[in-house]
Backbone as CSV, one residue per row, in Angstrom:
resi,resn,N_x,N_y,N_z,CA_x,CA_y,CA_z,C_x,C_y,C_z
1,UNK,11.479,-5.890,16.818,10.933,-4.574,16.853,11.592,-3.695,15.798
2,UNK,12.833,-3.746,15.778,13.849,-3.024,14.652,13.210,-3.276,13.220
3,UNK,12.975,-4.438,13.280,12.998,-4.756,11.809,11.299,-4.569,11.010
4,UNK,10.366,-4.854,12.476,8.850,-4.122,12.041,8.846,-3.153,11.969
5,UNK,9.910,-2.124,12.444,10.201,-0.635,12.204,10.462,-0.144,11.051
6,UNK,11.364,-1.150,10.573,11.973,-0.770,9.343,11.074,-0.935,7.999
7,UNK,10.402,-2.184,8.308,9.416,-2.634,7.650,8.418,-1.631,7.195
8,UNK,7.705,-0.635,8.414,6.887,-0.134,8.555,7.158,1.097,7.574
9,UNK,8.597,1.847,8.148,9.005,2.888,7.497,9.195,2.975,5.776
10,UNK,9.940,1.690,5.212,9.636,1.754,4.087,8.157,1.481,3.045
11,UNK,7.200,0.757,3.713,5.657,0.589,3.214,5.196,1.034,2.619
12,UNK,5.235,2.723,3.104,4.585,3.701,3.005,4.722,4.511,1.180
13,UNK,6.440,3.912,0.976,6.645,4.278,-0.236,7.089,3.344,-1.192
14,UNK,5.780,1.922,-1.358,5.301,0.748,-2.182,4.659,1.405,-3.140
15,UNK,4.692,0.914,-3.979,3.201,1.355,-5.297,2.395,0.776,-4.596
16,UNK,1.685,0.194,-4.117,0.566,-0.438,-3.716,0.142,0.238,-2.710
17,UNK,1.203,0.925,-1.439,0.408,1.360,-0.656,-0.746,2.620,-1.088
18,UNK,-0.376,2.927,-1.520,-2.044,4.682,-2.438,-2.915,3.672,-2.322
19,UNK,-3.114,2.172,-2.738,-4.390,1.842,-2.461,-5.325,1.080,-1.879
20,UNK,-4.653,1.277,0.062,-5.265,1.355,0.866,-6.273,2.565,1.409
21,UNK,-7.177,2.405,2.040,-8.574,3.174,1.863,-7.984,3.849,3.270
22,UNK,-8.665,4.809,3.989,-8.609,5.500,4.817,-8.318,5.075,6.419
23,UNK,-9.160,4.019,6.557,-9.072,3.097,8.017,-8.058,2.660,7.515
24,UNK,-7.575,2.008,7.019,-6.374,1.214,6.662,-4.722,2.297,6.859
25,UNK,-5.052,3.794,6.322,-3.982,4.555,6.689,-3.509,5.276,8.166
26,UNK,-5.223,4.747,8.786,-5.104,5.724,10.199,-4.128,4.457,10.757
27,UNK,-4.725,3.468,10.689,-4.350,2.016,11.207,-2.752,1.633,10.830
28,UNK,-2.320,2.192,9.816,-1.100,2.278,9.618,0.466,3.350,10.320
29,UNK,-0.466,4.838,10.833,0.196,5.425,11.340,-0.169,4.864,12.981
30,UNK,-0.931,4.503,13.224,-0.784,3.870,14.344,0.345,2.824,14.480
31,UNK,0.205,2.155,13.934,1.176,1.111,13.952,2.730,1.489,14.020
32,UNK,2.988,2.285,12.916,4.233,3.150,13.050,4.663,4.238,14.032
33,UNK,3.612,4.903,14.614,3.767,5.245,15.771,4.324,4.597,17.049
34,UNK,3.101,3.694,17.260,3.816,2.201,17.963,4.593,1.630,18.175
35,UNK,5.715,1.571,16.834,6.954,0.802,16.853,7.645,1.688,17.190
36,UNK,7.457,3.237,16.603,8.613,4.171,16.727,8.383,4.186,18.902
37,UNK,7.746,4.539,18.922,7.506,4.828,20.706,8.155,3.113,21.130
38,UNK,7.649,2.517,20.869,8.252,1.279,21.244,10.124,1.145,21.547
39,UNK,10.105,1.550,20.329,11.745,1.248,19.837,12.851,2.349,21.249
40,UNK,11.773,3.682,21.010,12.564,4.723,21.740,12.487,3.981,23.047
41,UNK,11.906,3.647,23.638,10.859,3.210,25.195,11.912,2.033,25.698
42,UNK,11.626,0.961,24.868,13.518,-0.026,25.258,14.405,-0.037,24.748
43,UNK,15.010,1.335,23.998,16.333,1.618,23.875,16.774,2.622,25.242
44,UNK,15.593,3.705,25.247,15.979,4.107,26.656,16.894,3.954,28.002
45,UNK,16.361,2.518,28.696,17.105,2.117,29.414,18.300,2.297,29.544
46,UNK,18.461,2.096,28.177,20.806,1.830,27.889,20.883,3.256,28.467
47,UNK,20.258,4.331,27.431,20.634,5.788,27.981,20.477,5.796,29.098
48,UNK,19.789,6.212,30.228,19.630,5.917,31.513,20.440,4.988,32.623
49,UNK,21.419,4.177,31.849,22.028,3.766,32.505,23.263,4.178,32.154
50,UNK,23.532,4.748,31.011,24.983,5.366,30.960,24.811,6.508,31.645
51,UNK,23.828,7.147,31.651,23.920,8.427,32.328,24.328,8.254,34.126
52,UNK,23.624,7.421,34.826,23.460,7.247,35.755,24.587,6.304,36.681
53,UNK,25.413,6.013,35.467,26.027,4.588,35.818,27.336,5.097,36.855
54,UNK,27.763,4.365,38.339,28.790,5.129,38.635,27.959,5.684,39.711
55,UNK,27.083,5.992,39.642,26.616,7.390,40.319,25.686,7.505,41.813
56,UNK,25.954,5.698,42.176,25.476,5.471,43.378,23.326,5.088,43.488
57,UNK,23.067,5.208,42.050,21.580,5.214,42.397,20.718,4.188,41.539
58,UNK,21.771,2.799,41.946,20.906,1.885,41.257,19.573,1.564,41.546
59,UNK,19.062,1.897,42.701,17.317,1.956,42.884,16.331,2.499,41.453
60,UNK,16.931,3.752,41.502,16.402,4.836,40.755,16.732,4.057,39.218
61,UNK,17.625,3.589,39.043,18.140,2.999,37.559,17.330,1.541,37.222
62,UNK,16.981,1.395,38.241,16.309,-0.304,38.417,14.754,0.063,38.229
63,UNK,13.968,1.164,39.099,12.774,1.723,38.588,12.573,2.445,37.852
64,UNK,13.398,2.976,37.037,12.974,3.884,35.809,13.275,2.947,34.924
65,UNK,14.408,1.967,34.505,14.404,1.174,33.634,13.356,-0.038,33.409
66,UNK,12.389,-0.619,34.403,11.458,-0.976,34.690,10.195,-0.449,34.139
67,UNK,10.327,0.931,34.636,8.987,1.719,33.933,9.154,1.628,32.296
68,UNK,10.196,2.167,31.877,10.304,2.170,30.278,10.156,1.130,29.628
69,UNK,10.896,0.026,30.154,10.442,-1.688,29.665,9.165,-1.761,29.245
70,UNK,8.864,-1.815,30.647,6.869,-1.831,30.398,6.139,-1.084,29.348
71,UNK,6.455,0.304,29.371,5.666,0.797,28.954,6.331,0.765,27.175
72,UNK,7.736,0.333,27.131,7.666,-0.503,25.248,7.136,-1.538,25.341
73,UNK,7.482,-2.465,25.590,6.172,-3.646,25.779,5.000,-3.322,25.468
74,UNK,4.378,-2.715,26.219,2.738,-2.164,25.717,2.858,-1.671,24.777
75,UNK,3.992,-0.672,24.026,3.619,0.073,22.535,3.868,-1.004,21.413
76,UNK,5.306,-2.347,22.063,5.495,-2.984,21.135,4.255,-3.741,20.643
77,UNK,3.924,-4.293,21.794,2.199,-4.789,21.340,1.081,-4.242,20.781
78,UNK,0.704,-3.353,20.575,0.402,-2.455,19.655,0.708,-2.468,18.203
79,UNK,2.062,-2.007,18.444,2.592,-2.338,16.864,2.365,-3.401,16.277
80,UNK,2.054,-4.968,16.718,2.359,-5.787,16.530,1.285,-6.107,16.489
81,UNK,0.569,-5.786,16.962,-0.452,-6.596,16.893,-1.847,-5.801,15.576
82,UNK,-1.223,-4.090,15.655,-1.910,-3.218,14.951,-0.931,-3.309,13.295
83,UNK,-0.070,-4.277,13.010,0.641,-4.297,12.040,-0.135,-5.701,11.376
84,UNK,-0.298,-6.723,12.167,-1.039,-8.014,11.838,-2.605,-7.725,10.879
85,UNK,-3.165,-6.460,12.164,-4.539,-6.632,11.152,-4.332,-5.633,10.210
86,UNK,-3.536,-4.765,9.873,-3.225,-3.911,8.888,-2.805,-4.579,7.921
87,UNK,-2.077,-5.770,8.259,-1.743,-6.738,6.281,-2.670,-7.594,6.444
88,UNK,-3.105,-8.438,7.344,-4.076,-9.365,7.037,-5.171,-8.676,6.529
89,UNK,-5.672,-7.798,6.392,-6.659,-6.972,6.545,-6.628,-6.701,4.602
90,UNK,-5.519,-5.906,4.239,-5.293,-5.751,3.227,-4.934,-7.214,2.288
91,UNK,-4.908,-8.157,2.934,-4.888,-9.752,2.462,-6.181,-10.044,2.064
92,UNK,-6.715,-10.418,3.181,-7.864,-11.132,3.072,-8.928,-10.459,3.349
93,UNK,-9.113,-9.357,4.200,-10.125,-8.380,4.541,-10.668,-8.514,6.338
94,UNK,-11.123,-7.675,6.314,-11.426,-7.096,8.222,-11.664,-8.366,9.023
95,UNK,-12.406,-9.273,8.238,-12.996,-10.196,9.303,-12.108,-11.299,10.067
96,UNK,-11.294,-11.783,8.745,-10.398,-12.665,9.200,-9.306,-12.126,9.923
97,UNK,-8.932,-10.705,9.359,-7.769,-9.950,9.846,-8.224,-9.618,11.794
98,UNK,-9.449,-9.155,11.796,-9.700,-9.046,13.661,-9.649,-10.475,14.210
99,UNK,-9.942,-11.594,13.419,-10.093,-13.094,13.778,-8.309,-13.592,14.914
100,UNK,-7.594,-13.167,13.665,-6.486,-13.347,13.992,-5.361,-12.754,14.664
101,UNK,-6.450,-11.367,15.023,-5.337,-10.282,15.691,-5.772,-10.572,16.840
102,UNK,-7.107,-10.947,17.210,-7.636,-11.060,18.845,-6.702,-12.345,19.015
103,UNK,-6.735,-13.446,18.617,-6.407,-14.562,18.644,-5.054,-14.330,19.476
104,UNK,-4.119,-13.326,18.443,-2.731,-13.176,18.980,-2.594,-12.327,20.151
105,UNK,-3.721,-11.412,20.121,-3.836,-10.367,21.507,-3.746,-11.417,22.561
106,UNK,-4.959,-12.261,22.492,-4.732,-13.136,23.861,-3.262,-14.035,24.664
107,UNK,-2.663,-14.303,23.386,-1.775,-14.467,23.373,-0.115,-14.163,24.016
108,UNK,-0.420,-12.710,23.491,0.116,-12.008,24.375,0.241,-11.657,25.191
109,UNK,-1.214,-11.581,25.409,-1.915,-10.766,27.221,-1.335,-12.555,28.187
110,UNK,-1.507,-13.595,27.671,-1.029,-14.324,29.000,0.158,-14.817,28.917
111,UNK,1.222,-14.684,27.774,2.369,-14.708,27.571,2.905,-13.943,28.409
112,UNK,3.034,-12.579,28.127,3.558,-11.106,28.042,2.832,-10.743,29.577
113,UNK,1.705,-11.067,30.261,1.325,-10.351,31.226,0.937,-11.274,32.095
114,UNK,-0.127,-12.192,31.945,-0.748,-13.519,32.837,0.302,-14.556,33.631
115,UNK,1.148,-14.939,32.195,2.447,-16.023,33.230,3.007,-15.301,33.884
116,UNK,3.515,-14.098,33.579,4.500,-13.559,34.829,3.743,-13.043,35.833
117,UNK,2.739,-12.209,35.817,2.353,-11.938,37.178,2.232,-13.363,38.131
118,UNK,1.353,-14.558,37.304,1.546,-15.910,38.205,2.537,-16.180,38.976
119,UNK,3.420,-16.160,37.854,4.708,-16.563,38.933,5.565,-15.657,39.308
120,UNK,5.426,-14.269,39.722,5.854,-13.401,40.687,4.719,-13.919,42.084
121,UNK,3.763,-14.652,41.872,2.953,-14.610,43.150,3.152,-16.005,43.978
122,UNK,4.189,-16.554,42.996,4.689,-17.642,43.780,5.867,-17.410,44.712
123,UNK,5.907,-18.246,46.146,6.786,-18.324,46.852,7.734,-18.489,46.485
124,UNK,9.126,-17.554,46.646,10.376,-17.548,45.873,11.224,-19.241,47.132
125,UNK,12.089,-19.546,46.396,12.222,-20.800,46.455,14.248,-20.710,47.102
C-alpha cells in the first residue's frame, strides 16, 4: 500500500503524465485518493491503540480497530484495483485494461471477502 502510494504521488509529476486525457485524470485522483484513505484507515488502528492502551477497554479497541481494517481494505481495493486499469489502460487501452481489472476484482472479492466469510461459518474446532 505504501509503496502504490508513493508510486501514485510521484506520477503525477512524469513528463508523460500531461498526456493522459481526462477519464484517465479523474481515474487517477481516484486512485490516489484511495491509497491515501487506505493508508490513513490501517495505520489508524496503531493510533487507537496507543491511545486506548492501559485503559481497560479492549472491546472498544477490538471493534473500532476492526471497523478501520475493513473499511482500508475496501479503499485499498480500490486503489488497486483503480491503479491497474489506470496503467493498463494507458498501456494498451480501455478494453484490455477493464478485461484485467474485473479479472483481479473477482479475485479479490473471494480472496479478500468469499474465503473468509466461509470459514468464519465453519464450526470452530
Amino acid at each position: 500500500m505504501q509503496i502504490l502510494f508513493a508510486f501514485l504521488l510521484g506520477i503525477a509529476f512524469q513528463q508523460r503524465f500531461t498526456t493522459i486525457d481526462q477519464a484517465q485524470r479523474v481515474l487517477y485522483l481516484i486512485t490516489l485518493t484511495s491509497a491515501a484513505t487506505a493508508a490513513v484507515l490501517l495505520i489508524a488502528p496503531v493510533a487507537a491503540h496507543r491511545v486506548l492502551f492501559r485503559r481497560n477497554r479492549k472491546d472498544e479497541v477490538v471493534a473500532i480497530t476492526s471497523r478501520l481494517a475493513s473499511a482500508g481494505l475496501a479503499c485499498l481495493a480500490v486503489a488497486i484495483l483503480s491503479a491497474v486499469v489506470l496503467v493498463v489502460d494507458f498501456v494498451t487501452g480501455v478494453t484490455v485494461a477493464l478485461t484485467i481489472t474485473i479479472t483481479l476484482g473477482v479475485i479479490v472479492a473471494i480472496t479478500w471477502l468469499v474465503v473468509p466469510l466461509l470459514l468464519r461459518r465453519r464450526p470452530e474446532e
